[in-house]
N, CA, C and O atoms as a GROMACS GRO file, in nm:
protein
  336
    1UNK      N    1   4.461   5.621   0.791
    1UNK     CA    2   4.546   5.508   0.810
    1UNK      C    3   4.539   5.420   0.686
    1UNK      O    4   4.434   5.422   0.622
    2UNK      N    5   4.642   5.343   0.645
    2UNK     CA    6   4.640   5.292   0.495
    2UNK      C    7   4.560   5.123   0.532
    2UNK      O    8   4.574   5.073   0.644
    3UNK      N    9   4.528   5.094   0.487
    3UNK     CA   10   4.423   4.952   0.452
    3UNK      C   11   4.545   4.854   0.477
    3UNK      O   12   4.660   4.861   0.433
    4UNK      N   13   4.483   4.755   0.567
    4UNK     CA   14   4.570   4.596   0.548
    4UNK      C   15   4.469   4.459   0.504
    4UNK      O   16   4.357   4.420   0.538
    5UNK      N   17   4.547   4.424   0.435
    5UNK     CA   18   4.456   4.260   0.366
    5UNK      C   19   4.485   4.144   0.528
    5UNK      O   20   4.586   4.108   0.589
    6UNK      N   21   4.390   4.130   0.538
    6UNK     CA   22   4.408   4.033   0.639
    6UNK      C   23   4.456   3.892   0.570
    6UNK      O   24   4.482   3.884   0.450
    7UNK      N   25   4.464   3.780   0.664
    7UNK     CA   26   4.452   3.604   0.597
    7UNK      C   27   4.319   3.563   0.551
    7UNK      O   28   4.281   3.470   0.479
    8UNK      N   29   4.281   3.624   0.590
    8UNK     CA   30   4.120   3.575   0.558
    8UNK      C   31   4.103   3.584   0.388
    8UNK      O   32   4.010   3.536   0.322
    9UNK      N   33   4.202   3.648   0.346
    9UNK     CA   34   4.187   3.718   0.200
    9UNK      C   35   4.129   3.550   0.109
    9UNK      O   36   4.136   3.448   0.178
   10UNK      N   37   4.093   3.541   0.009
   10UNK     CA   38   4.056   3.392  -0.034
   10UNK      C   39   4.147   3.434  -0.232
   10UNK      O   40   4.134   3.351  -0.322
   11UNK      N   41   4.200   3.524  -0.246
   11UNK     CA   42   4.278   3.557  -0.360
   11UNK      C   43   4.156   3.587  -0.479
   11UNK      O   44   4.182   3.553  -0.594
   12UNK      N   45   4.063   3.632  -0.459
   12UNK     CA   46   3.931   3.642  -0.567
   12UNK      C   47   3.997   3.718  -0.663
   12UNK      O   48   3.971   3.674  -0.776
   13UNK      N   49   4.105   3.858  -0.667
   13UNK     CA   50   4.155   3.937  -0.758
   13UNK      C   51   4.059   4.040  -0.794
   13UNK      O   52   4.059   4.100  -0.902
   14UNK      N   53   3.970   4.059  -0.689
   14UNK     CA   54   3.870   4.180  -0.684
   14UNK      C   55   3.933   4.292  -0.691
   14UNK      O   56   3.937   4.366  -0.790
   15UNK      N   57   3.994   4.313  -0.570
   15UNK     CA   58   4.065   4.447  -0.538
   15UNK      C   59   4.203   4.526  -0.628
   15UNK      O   60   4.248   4.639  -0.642
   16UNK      N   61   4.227   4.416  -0.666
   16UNK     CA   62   4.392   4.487  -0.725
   16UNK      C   63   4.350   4.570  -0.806
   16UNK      O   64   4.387   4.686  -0.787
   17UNK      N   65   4.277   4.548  -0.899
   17UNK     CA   66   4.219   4.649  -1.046
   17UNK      C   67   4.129   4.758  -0.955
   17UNK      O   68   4.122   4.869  -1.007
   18UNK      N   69   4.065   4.745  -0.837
   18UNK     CA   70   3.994   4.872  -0.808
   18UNK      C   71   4.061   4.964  -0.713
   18UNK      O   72   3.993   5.023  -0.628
   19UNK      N   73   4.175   4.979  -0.720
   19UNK     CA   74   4.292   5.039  -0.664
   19UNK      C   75   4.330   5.131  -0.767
   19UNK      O   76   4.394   5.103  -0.868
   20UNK      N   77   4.270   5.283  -0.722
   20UNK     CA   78   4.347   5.372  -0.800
   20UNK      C   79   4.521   5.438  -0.840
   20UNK      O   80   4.586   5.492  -0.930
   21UNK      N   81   4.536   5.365  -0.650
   21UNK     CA   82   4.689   5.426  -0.659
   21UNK      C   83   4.812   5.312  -0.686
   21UNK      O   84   4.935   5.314  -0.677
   22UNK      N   85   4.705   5.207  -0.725
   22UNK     CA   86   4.840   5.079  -0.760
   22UNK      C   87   4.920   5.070  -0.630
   22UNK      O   88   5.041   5.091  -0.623
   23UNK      N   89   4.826   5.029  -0.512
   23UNK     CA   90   4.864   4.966  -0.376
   23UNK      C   91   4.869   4.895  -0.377
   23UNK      O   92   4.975   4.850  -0.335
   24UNK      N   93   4.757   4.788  -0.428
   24UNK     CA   94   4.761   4.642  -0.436
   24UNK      C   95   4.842   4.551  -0.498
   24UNK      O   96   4.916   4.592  -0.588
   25UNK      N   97   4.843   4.436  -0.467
   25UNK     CA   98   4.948   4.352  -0.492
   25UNK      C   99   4.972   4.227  -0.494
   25UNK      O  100   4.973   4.218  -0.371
   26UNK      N  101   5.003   4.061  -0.547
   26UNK     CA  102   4.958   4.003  -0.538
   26UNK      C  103   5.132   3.974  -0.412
   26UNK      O  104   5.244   4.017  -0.440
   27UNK      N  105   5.099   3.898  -0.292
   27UNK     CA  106   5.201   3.886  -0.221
   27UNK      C  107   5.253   3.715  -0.196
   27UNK      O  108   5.192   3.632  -0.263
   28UNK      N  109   5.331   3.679  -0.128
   28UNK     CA  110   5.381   3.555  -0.133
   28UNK      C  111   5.250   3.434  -0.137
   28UNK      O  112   5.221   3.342  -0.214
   29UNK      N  113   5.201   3.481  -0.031
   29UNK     CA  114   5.059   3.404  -0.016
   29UNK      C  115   4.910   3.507  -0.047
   29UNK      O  116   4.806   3.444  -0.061
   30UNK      N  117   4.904   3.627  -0.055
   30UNK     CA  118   4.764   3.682  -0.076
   30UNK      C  119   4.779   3.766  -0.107
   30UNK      O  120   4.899   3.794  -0.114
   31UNK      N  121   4.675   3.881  -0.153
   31UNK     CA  122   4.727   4.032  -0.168
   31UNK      C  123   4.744   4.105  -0.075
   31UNK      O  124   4.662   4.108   0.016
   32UNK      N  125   4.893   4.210  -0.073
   32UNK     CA  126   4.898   4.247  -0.028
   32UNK      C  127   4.906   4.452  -0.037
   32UNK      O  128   4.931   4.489  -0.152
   33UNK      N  129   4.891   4.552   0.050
   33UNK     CA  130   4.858   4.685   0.037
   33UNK      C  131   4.953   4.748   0.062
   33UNK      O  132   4.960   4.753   0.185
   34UNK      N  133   5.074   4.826  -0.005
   34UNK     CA  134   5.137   4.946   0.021
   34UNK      C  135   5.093   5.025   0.105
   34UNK      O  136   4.978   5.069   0.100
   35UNK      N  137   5.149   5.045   0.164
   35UNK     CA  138   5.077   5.153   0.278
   35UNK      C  139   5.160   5.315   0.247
   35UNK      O  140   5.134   5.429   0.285
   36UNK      N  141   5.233   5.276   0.190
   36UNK     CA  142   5.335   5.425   0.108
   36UNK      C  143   5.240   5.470  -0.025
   36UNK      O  144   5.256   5.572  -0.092
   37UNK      N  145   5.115   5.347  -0.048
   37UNK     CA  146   5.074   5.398  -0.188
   37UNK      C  147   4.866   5.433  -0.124
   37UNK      O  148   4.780   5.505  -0.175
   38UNK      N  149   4.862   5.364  -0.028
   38UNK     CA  150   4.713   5.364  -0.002
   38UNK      C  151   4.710   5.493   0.082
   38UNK      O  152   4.789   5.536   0.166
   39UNK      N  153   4.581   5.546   0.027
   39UNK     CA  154   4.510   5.661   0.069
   39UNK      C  155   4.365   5.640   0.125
   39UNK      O  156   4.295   5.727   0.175
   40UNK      N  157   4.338   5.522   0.110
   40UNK     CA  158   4.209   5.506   0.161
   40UNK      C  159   4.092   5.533   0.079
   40UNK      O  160   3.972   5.523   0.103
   41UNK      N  161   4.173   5.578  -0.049
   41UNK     CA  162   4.068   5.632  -0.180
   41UNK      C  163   4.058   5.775  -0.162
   41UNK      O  164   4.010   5.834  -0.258
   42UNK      N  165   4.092   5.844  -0.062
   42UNK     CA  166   4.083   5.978  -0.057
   42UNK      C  167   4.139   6.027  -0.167
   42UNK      O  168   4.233   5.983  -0.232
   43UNK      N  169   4.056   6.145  -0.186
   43UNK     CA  170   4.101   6.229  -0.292
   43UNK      C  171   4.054   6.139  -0.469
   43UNK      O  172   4.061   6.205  -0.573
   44UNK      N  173   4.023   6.027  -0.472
   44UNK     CA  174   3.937   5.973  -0.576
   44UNK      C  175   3.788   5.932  -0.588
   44UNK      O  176   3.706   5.959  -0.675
   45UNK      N  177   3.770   5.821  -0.413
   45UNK     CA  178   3.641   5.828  -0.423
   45UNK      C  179   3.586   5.867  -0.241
   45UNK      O  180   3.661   5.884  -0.145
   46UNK      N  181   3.531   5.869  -0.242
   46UNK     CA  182   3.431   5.870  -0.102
   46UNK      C  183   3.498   5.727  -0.012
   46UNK      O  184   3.578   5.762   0.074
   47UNK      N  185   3.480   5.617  -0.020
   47UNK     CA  186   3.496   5.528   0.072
   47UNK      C  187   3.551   5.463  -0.008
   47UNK      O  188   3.511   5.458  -0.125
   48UNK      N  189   3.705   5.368   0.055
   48UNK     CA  190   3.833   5.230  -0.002
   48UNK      C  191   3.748   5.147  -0.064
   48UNK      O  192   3.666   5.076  -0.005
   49UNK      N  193   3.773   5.155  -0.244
   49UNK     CA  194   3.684   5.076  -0.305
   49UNK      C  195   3.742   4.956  -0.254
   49UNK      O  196   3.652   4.880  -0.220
   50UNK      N  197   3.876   4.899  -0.229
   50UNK     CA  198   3.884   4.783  -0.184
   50UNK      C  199   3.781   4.670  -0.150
   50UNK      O  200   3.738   4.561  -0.188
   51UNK      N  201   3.764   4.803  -0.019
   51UNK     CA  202   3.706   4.712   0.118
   51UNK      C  203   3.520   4.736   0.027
   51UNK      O  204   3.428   4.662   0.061
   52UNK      N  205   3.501   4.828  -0.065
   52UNK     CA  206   3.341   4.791  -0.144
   52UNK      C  207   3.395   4.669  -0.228
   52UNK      O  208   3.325   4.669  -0.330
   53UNK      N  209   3.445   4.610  -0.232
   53UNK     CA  210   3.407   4.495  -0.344
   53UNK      C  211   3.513   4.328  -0.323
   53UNK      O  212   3.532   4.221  -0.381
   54UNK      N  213   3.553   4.396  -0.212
   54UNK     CA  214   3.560   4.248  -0.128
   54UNK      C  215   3.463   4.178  -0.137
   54UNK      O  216   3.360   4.235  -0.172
   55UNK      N  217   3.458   4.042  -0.113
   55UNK     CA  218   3.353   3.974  -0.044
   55UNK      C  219   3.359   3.898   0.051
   55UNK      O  220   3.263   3.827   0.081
   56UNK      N  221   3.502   3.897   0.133
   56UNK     CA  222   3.513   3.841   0.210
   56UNK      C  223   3.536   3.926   0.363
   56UNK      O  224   3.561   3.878   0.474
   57UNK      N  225   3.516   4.078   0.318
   57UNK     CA  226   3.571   4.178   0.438
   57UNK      C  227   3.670   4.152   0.486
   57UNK      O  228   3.675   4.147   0.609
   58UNK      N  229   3.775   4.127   0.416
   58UNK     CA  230   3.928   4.098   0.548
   58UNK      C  231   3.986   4.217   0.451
   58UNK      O  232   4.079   4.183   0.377
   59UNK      N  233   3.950   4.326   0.445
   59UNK     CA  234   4.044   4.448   0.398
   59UNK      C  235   4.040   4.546   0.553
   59UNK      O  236   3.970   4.640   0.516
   60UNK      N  237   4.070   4.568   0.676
   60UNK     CA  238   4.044   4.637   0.733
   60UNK      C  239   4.204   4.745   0.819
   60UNK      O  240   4.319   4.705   0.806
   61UNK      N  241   4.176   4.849   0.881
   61UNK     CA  242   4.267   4.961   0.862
   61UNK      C  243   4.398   4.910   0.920
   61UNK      O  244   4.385   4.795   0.960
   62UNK      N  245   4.498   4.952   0.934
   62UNK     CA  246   4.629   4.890   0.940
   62UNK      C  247   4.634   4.988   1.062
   62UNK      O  248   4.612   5.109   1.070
   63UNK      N  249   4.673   4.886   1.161
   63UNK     CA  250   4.689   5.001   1.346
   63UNK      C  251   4.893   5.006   1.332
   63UNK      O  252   4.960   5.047   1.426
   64UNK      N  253   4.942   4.966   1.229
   64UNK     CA  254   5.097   4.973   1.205
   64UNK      C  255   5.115   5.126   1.155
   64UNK      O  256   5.199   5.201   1.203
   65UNK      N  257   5.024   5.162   1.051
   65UNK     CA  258   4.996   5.295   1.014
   65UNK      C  259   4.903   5.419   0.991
   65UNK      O  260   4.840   5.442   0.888
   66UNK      N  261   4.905   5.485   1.089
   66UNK     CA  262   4.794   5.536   1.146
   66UNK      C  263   4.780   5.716   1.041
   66UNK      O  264   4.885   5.779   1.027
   67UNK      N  265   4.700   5.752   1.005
   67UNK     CA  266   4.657   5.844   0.932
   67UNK      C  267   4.592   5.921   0.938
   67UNK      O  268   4.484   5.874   0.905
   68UNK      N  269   4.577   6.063   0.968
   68UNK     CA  270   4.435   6.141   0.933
   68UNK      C  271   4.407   6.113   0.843
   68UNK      O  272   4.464   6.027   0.776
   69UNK      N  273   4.266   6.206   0.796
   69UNK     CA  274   4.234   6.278   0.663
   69UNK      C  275   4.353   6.317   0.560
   69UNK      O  276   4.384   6.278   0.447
   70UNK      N  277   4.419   6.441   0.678
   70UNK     CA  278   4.518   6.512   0.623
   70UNK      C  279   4.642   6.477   0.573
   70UNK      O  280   4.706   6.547   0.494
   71UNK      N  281   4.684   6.351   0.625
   71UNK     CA  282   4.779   6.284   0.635
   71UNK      C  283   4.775   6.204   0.486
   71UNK      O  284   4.876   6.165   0.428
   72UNK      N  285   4.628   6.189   0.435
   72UNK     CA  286   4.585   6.072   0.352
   72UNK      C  287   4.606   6.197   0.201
   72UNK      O  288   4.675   6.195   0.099
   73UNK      N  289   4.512   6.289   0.257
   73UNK     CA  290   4.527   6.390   0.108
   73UNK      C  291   4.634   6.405   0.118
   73UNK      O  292   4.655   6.398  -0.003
   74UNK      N  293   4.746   6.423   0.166
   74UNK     CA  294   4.878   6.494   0.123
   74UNK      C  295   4.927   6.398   0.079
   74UNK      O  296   4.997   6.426  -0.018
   75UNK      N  297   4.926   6.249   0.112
   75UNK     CA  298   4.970   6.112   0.037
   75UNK      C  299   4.909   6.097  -0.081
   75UNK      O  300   4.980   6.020  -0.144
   76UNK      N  301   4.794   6.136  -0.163
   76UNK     CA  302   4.743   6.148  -0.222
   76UNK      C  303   4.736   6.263  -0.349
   76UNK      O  304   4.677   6.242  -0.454
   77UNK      N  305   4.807   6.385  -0.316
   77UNK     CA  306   4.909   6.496  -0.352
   77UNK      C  307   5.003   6.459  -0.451
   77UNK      O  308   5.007   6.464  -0.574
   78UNK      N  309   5.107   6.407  -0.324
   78UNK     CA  310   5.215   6.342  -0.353
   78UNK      C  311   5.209   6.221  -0.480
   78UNK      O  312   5.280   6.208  -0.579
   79UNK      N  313   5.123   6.162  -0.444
   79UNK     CA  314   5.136   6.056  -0.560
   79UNK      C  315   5.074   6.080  -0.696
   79UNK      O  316   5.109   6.026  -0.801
   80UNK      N  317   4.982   6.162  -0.681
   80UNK     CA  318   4.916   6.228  -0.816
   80UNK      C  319   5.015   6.298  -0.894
   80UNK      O  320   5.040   6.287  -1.014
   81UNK      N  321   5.076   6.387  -0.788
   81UNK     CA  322   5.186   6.503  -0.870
   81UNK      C  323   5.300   6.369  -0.931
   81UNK      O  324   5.321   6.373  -1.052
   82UNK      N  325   5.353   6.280  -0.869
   82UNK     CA  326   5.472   6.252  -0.894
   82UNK      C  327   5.468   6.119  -1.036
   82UNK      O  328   5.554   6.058  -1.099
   83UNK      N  329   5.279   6.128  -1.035
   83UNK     CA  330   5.281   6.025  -1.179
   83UNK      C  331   5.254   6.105  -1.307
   83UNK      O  332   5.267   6.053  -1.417
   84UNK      N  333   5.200   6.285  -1.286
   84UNK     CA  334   5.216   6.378  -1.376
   84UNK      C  335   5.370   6.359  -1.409
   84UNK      O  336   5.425   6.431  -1.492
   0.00000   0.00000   0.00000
């Protein structure tokens, strides 16, 4: 399932740069996560660097878009191949 920034976000600018797939974003009021671009880090690292270097933990999973594994690598496929 792709990552959502909650309100809680406080705008620190942690996360945008540790986003491999350029999900992040700065939004009207906070950052906000593509969910067409987040993989959850699959297929780069082990666990959503996001949600490692928050410090406020309001990065948590989006119940709007729900995901396997499988669902995440093939999003992850897709977006690798299409920036070759």
């Amino acid at each position: 399932m792709a990552l959502y920034i909650t309100d809680e976000c406080i705008n620190c600018d942690v996360c945008e740069p540790q986003c491999p797939n350029g999900a992040i974003s700065m939004g009207p009021e906070i950052y906000v996560i593509d969910p067409a671009k987040c993989t959850e880090c699959v297929g780069h690292f082990n666990e959503p660097q996001c949600q490692v270097f928050c410090p406020v933990e309001c990065i948590i999973p989006d119940p709007e878009h729900p995901e396997d594994q499988a669902a995440l690598m093939e999003k992850y496929r897709r977006l690798t191949a299409a920036a070759s």
